[in-house]
C-alpha positions as CSV (number, residue, x, y, z in Angstrom):
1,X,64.7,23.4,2.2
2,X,64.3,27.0,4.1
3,X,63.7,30.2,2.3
4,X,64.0,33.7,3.2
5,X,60.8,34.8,2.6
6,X,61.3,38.6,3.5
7,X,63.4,39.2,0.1
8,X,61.6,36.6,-2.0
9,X,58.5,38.0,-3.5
10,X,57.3,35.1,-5.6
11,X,57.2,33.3,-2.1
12,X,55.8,35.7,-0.1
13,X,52.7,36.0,-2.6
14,X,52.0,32.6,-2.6
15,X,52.1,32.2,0.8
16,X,50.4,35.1,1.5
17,X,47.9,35.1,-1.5
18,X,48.4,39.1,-2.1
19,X,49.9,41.5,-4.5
20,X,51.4,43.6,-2.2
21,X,51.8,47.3,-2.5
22,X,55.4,46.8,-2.2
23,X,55.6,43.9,-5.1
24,X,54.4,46.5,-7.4
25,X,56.3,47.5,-10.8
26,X,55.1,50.8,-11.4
27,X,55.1,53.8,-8.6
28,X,54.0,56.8,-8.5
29,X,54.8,59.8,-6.3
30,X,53.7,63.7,-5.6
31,X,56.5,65.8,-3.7
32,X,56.1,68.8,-1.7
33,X,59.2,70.7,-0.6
34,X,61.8,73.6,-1.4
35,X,65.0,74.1,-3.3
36,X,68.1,75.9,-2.4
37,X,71.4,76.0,-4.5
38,X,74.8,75.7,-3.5
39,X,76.2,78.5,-5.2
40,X,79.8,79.7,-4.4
41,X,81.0,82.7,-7.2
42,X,85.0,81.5,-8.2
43,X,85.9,83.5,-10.8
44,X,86.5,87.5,-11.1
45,X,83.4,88.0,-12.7
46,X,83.8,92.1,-13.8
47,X,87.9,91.7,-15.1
48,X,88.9,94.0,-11.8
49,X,89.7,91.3,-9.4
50,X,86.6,91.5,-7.4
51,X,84.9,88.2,-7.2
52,X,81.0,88.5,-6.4
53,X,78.9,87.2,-3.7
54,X,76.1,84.3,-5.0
55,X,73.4,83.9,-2.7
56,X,71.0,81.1,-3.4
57,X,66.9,82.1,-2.9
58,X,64.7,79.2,-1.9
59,X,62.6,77.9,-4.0
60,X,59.0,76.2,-4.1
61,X,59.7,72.9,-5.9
62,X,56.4,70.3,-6.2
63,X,57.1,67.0,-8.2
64,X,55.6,64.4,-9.7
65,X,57.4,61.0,-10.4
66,X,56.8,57.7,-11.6
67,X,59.2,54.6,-10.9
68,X,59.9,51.7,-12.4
69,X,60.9,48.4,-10.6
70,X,63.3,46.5,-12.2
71,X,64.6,44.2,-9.2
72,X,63.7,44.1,-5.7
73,X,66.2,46.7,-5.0
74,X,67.0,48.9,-8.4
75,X,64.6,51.3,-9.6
76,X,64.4,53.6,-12.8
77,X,62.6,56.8,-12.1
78,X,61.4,60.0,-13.8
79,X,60.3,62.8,-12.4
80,X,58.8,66.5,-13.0
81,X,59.8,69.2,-10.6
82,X,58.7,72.8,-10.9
83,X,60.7,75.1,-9.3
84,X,58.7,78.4,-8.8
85,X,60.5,81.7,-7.7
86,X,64.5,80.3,-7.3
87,X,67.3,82.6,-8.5
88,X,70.3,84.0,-6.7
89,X,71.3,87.5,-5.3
90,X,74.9,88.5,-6.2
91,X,76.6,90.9,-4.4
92,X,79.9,92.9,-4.8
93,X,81.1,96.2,-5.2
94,X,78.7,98.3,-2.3
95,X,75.8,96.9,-5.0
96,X,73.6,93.4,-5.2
97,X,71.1,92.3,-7.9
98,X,68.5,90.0,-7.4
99,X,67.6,87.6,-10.4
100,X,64.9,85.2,-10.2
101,X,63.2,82.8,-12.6
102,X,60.6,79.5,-12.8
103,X,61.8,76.0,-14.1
104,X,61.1,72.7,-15.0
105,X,63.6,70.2,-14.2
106,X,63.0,66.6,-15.3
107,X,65.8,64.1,-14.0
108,X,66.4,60.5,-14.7
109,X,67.2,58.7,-11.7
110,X,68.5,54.9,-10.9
111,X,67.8,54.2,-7.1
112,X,69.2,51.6,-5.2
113,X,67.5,50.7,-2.1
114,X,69.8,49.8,0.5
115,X,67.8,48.7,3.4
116,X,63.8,48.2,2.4
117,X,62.3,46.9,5.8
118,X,61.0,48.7,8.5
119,X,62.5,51.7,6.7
120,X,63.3,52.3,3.3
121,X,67.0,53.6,2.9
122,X,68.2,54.5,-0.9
123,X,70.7,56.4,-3.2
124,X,70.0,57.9,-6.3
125,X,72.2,59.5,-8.8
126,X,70.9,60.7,-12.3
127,X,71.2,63.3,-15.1
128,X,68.3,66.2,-15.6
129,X,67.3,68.6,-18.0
130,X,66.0,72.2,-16.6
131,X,63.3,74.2,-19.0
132,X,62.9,77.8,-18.1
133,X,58.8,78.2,-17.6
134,X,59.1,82.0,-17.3
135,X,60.9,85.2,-17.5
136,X,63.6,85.8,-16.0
137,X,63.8,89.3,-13.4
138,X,66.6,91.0,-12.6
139,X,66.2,93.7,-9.9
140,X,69.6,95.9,-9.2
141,X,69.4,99.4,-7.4
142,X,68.8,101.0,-10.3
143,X,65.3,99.3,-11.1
144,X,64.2,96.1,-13.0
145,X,64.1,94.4,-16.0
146,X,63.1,91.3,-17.3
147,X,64.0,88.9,-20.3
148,X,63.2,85.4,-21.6
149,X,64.9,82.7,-21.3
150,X,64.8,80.1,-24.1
151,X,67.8,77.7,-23.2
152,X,68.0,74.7,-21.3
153,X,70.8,73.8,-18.7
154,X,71.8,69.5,-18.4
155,X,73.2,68.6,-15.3
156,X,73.6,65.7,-12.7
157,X,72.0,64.9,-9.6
158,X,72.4,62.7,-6.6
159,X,71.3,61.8,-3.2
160,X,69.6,59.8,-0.6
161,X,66.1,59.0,0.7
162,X,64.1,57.8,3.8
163,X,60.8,55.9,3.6
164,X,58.7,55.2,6.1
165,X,55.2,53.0,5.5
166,X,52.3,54.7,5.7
167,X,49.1,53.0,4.3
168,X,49.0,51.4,1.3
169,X,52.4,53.5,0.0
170,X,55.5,55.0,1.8
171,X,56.2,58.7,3.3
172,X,60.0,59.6,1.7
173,X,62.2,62.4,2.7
174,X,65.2,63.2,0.3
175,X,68.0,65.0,0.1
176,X,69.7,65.9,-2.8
């Protein structure tokens, strides 16, 4: 009999008399990047048929994750992003105000990997929850205020990824 010992793991670790890094279960991952939203205002926001300007800010978003293999190709993954500084400037009416705040967004992910050698090509698609971890500023021409923020916002979130191997682990990119 033949086997195709790239996608057969029991094989390949006999064979090869290793535990793999990529036969592992568990994974865990630290992310270093920024976030930007895709905001686009759609409603008269002020009731006099003006309809604002929303302009994302960038945002410094770090993570943490930690994946769970459940076949060679379908992962469950958790992850912990803190978004520092994001907000949006909205505009309209000779006037803007800035508002800015800090969060914690914690999605649930399922990741299929499409193609896993050389490269590592996946989608992902999950739901998150995003914590509030400061106040939020608002900054018009008038001055500045701030207030806290105690709610939560659920939402949904999708995308793709790129791995390369590096080491003993893999080097991702993502977009999302």
């Amino acid at each position: 009999k033949s086997y195709d010992l790239e996608y057969n793991t029991f094989l390949r670790n006999i064979i090869n008399n290793t535990d793999a890094i990529g036969n592992q279960k568990l994974s865990l991952g630290v992310r270093f990047g920024a976030s930007k939203g895709l905001n686009k205002a759609h409603v008269d926001m002020i009731g006099e048929g003006i309809t604002a300007k929303e302009e994302s800010l960038t945002a410094l978003a770090p993570a943490v994750s930690i994946g769970y293999r459940i076949t060679e190709s379908l992962t469950a993954q958790a992850e912990a992003i803190f978004s520092r500084n994001g907000g949006m400037i909205v505009s309209g009416m000779g006037s803007s105000i800035k508002v800015t705040f800090s969060s914690m967004e914690i999605p649930l992910l399922i990741k299929l990997s499409i193609i896993r050698n050389p490269i590592e090509l996946a989608v992902f698609a999950g739901g998150y929850i995003s914590l509030p971890t400061s106040q939020v500023n608002v900054e018009n021409p008038f001055g500045a205020a701030s207030l806290n923020a105690s709610g939560h916002v659920f939402g949904y979130v999708a995308g793709f990824d790129v791995g390369l191997p590096i080491g003993p682990g893999r080097l991702f990119a993502d977009a999302r």
